[in-house]
C-alpha positions as CSV (number, residue, x, y, z in Angstrom):
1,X,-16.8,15.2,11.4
2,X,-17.4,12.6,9.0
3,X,-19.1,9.4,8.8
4,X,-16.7,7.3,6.7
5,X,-17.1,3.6,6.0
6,X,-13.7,1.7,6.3
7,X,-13.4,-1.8,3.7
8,X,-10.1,-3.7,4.1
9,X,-8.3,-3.7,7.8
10,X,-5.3,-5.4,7.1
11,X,-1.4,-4.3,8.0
12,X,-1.9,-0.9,6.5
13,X,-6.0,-0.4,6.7
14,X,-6.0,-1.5,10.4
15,X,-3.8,1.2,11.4
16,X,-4.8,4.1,8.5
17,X,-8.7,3.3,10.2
18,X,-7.5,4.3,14.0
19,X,-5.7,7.5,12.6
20,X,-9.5,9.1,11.3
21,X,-11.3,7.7,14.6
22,X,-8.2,9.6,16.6
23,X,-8.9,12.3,14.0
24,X,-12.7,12.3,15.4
25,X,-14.2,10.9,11.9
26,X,-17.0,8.1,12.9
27,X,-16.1,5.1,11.4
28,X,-18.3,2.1,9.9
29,X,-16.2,-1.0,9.2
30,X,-15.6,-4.4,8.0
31,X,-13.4,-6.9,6.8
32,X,-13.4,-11.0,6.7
33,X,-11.5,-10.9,9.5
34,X,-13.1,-10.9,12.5
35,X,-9.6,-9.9,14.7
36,X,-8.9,-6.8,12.9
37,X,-12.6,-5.6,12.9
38,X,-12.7,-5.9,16.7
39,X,-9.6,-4.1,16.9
40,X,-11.0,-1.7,15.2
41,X,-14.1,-1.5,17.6
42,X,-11.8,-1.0,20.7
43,X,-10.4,1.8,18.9
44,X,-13.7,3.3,18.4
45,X,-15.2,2.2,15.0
46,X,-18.7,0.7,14.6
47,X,-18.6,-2.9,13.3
48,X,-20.9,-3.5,10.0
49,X,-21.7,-7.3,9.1
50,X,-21.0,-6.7,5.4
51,X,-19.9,-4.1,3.1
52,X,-22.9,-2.8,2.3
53,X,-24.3,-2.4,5.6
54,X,-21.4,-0.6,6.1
55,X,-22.5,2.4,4.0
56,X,-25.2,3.0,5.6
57,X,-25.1,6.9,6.6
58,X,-21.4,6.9,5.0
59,X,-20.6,10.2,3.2
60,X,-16.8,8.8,2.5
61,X,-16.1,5.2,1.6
62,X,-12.0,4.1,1.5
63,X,-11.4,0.7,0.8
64,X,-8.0,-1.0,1.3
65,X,-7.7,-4.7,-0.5
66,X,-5.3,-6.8,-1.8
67,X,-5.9,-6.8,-5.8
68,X,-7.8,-5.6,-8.4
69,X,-9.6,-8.2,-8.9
70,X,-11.7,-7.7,-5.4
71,X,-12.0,-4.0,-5.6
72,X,-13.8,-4.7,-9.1
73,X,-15.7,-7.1,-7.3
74,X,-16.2,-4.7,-4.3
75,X,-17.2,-1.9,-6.4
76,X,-19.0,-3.1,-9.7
77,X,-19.3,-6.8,-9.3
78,X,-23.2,-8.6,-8.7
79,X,-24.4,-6.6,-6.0
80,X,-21.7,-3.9,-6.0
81,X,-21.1,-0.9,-4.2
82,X,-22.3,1.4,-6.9
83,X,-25.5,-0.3,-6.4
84,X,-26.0,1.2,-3.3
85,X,-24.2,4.6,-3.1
86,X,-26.1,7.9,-3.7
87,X,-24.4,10.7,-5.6
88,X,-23.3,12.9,-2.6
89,X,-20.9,9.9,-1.5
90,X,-17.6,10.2,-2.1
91,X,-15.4,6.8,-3.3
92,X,-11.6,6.4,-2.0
93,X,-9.4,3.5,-3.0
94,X,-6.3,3.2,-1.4
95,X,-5.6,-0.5,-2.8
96,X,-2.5,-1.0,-5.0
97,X,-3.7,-2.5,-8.5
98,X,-3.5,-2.3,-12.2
99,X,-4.6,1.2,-13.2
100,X,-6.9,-0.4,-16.1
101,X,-8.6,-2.0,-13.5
102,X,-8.7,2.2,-11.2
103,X,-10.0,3.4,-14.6
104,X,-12.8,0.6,-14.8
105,X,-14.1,1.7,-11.5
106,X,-14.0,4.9,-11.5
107,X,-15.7,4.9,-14.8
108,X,-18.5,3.0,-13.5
109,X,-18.4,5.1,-10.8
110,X,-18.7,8.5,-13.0
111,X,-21.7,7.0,-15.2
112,X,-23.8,6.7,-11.7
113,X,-22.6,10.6,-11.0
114,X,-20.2,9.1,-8.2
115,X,-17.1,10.6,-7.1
116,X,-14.4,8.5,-7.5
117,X,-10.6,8.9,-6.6
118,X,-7.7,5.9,-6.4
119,X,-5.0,6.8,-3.9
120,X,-2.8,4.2,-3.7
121,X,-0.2,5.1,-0.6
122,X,3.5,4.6,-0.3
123,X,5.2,4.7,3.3
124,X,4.5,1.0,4.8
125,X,3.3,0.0,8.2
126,X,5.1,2.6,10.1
127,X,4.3,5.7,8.0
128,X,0.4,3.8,8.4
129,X,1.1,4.4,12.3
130,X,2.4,7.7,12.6
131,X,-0.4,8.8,9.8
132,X,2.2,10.1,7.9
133,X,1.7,8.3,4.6
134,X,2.3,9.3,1.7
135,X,-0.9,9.3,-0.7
136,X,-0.8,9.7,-4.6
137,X,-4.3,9.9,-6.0
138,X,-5.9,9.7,-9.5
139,X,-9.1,11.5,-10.5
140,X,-11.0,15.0,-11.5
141,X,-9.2,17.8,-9.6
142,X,-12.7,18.4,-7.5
143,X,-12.7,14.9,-6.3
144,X,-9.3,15.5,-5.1
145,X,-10.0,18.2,-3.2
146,X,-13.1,16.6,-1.7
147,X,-10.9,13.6,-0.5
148,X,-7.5,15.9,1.0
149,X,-9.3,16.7,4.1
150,X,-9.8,13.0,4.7
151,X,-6.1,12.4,3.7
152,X,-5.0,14.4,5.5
153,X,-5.8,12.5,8.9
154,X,-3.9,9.6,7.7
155,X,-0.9,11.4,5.1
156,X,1.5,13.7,5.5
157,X,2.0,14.3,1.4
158,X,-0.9,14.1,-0.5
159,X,-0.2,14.2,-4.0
160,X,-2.8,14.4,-7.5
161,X,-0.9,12.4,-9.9
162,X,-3.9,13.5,-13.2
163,X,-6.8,11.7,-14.1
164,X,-8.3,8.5,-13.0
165,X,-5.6,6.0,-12.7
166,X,-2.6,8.2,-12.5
167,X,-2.1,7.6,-8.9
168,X,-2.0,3.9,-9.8
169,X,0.8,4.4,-12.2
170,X,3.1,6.9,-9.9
171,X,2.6,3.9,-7.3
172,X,3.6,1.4,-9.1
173,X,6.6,3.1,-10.9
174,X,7.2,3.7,-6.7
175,X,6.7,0.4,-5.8
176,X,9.3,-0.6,-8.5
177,X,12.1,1.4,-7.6
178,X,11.7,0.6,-4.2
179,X,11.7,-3.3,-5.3
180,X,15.4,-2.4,-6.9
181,X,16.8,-0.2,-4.2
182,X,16.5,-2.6,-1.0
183,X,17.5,-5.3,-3.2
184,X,20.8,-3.5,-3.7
185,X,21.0,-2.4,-0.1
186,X,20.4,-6.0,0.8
187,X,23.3,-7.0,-1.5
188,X,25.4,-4.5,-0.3
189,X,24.9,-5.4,3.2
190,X,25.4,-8.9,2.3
191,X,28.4,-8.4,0.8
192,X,30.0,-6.3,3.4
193,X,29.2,-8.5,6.3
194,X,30.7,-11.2,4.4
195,X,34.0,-9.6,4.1
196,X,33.6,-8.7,8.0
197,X,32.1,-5.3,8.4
198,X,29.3,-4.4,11.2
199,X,26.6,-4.2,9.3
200,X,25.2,-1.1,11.1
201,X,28.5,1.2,10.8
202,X,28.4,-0.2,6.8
203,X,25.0,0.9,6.7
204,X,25.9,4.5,8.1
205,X,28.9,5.0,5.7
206,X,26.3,4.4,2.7
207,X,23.5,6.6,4.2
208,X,26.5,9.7,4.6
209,X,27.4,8.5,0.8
210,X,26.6,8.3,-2.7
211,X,24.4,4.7,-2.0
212,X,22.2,6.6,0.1
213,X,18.6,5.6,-0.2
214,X,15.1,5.3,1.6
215,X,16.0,1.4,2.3
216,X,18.4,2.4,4.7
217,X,17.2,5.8,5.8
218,X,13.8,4.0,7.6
219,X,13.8,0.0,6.6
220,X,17.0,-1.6,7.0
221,X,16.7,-5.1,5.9
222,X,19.3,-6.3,8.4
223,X,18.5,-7.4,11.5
224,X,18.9,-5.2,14.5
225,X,20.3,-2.6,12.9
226,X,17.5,-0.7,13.2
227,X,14.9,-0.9,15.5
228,X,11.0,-1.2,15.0
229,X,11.4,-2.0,11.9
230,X,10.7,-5.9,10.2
231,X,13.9,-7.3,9.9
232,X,14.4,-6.4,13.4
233,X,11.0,-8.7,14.2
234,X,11.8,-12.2,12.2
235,X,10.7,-10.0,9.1
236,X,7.1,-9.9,10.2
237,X,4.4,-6.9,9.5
238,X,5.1,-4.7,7.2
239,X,4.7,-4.9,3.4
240,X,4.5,-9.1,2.5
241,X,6.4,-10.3,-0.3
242,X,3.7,-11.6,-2.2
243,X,2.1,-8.4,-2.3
244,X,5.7,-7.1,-3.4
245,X,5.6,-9.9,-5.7
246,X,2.2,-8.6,-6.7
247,X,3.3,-5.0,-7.3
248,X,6.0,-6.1,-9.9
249,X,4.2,-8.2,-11.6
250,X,1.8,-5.0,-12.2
251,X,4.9,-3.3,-13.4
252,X,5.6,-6.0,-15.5
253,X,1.9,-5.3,-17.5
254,X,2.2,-1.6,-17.3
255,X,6.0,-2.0,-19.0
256,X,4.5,-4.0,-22.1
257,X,1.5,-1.5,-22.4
258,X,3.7,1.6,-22.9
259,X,6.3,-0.2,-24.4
260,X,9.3,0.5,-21.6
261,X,11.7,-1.2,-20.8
262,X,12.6,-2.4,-17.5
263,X,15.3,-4.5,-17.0
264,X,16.1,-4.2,-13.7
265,X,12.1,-4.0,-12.7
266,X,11.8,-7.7,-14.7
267,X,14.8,-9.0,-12.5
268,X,13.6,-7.9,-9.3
269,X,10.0,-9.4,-10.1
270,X,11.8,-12.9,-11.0
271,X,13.8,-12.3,-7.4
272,X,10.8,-11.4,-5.6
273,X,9.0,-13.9,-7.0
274,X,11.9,-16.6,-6.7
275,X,12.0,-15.7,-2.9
276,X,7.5,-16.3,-2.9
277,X,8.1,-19.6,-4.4
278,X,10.6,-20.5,-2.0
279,X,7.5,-19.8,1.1
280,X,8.7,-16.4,2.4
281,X,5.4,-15.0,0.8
282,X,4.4,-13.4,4.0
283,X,7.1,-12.2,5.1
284,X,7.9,-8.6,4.7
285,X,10.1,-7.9,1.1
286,X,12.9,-6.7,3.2
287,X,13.5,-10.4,3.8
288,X,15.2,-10.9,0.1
289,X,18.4,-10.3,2.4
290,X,18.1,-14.0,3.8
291,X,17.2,-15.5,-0.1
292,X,20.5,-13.8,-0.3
293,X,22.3,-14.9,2.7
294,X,21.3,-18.2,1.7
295,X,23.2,-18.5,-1.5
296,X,27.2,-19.3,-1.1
């Protein structure tokens, strides 16, 4: 098996982690956070003091952060990564950020004969769990291939989106849609309760109908419809909604770059970050129901 080191153990590292130790990969790992690394340890993964020490004897690394901004920093900042990572290594970044900033790594990464692939996922915390993510990667077809194996213990589709930063820009064209769609599940559930409906048989007539959509085939945003899912927990775990808030905002950049346009991507990004402002920022994005059920 292989010896992977593991950056970034947060709601969806933690979990994607414990799915290549059950797999039998040996894991190096380490995060700020000193609960998630030694959950990590009683799972089976070696605990590294800093990211570097982490690489030693690593012939994978996967890092899992919040923004582009710290995997730059990560990678190619004072002291990076690429300092200290020999050619045979292969480079996996499963963070969601700005493809610019995929292209800027893996392009450092390529001029020190590093392998380098981004492979955002898409799923949440549950998909995380089962290791059945979904992972949509950017880079040269033979560092694709070199990084499947290693998907596979934590994916069930694996997808090459093209060249460096491709798998950015599927994500975050995801990410987007999904943004729309569970606000207008959250709307529509909010509207029906209002009028008196059960909010569960409401959601079952949409998912047998034309309004039929991923929000309310596996993430109901209404509370106890569904179990094991955030809203069914106070809206905690699962995907926050400042990284939500994040994700559009991304959209937002990508939009003026290409010159689309997104009108109902800009509104959800003003909801989303309406609902941040209002200090439901870590809270899962399935809570824009209560933003709504707040308004009369």
């Amino acid at each position: 098996m292989t010896n992977i080191a593991f950056i970034g153990l947060g709601n969806m590292g933690g979990p994607m982690a414990e799915n290549l130790i059950k797999a039998g990969h040996n894991l190096t790992v380490y995060d700020l956070n000193k609960d998630v690394v030694a959950k990590a340890v009683q799972a089976g993964a070696k605990k590294a003091d800093s990211a570097i020490a982490a690489l030693t004897n690593a012939k994978v690394i996967i890092s899992m952060l919040p923004n582009g901004s710290i995997v730059k920093s990560l990678y190619t900042g004072k002291n990076g990564l690429i300092n200290h990572i020999s050619k045979d290594v292969l480079v996996i970044d499963s963070s969601t950020i700005a493809a610019d900033d995929a292209r800027h790594v893996a392009t450092a990464c390529k001029l020190k004969g590093i392998n380098m692939v981004d492979a955002p996922v898409s799923g949440g915390t549950a998909a995380a769990i089962a290791g059945t993510l979904t992972f949509i990667c950017g880079g040269e077809v033979e560092a694709f291939e070199k990084a499947k194996p290693i998907l596979d213990a934590m994916g069930k589709n694996i997808f090459h989106a093209g060249a460096s930063g491709a798998g950015q820009v599927a994500k975050i064209c995801n990410n987007m849609l999904l943004a729309v769609h569970m606000i207008g599940t959250a709307e529509a559930l909010n509207m029906g309760t209002r009028q008196g409906l059960d909010a569960g048989v409401l959601s079952e007539i949409m998912k047998a109908s034309s309004g039929n959509n991923w929000s309310l085939q596996v993430y109901n945003p209404y509370p106890d419809v569904m179990p094991n899912v955030p809203s069914s927990n106070d809206y905690q775990g699962g995907f926050m909604t400042n990284l939500m808030s994040k994700d559009l905002g991304l959209a937002q950049e990508l939009a003026s770059k290409s010159h689309s346009p997104i009108p109902l991507g800009a509104a959800a990004g003003q909801l989303y970050e309406l609902h941040k402002y209002n200090g439901q920022g870590t809270k899962d994005f399935s809570s824009i129901l209560q933003m709504l059920q707040e308004k009369s």
